[in-house]
C-alpha positions as CSV (number, residue, x, y, z in Angstrom):
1,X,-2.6,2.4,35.7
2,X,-3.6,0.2,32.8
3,X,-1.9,-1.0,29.8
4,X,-2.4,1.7,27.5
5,X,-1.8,4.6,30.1
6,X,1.5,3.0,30.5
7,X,2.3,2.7,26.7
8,X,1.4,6.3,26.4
9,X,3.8,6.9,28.7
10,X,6.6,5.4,27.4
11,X,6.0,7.1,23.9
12,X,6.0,10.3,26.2
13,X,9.3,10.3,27.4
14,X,10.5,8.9,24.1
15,X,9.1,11.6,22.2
16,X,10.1,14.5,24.7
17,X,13.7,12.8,24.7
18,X,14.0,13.7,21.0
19,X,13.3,17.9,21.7
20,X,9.6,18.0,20.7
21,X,7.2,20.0,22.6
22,X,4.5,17.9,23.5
23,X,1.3,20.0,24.3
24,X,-0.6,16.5,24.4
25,X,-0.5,12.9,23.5
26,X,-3.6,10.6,23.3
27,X,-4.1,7.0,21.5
28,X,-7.3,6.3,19.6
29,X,-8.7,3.3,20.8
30,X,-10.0,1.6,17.5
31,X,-6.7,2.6,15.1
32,X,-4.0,2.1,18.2
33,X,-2.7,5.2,16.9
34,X,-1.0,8.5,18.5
35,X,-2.6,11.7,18.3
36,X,0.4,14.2,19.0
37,X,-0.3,18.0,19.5
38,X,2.7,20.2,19.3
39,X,3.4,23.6,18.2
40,X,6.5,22.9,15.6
41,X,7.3,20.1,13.7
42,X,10.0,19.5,10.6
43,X,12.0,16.7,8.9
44,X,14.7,16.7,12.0
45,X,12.1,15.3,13.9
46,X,10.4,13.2,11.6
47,X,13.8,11.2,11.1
48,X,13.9,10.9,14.5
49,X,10.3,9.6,15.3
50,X,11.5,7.0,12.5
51,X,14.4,6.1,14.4
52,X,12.1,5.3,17.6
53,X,9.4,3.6,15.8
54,X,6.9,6.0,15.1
55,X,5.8,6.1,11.4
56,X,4.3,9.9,10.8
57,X,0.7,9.3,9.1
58,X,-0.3,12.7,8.9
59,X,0.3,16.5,10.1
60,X,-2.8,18.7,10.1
61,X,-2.8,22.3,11.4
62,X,-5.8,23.6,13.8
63,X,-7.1,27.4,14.0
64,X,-5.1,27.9,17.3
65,X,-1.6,27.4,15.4
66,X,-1.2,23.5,16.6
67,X,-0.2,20.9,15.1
68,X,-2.0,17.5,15.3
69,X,0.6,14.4,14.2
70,X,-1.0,11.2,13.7
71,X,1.5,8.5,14.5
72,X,1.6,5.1,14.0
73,X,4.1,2.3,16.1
74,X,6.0,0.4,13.3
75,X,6.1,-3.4,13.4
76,X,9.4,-4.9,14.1
């Protein structure tokens, strides 16, 4: 498993810890940032991403009712 698979996976479990559903998560390779699809998405769990170190970018809806959350890790 390489480096970013494993970072990926960490954000996972983080992410799925706070309640949201997770229908995938992929990193763009030239921004470093998380695409997040998921079906429901509101201030509650933008607070918590914050709390993790996620920074929300942007939401954007797509014709089959997802949402895709661009996420950025915040630099401690």
């Amino acid at each position: 498993m390489d480096k970013s698979q494993e970072n990926i996976d960490v954000w996972y479990k983080k992410i799925e810890l706070i309640g949201i559903e997770i229908k995938s998560l992929d990193e763009d390779m030239d921004t470093g940032r998380f695409k997040l699809k998921t079906r429901f998405m509101n201030q509650h769990f933008i607070n918590e991403l914050d709390k993790i170190g996620l920074l929300l970018i942007n939401i954007t809806g797509t014709y089959d009712g997802k949402l895709m959350v661009l996420l950025d890790g915040k630099n401690s």
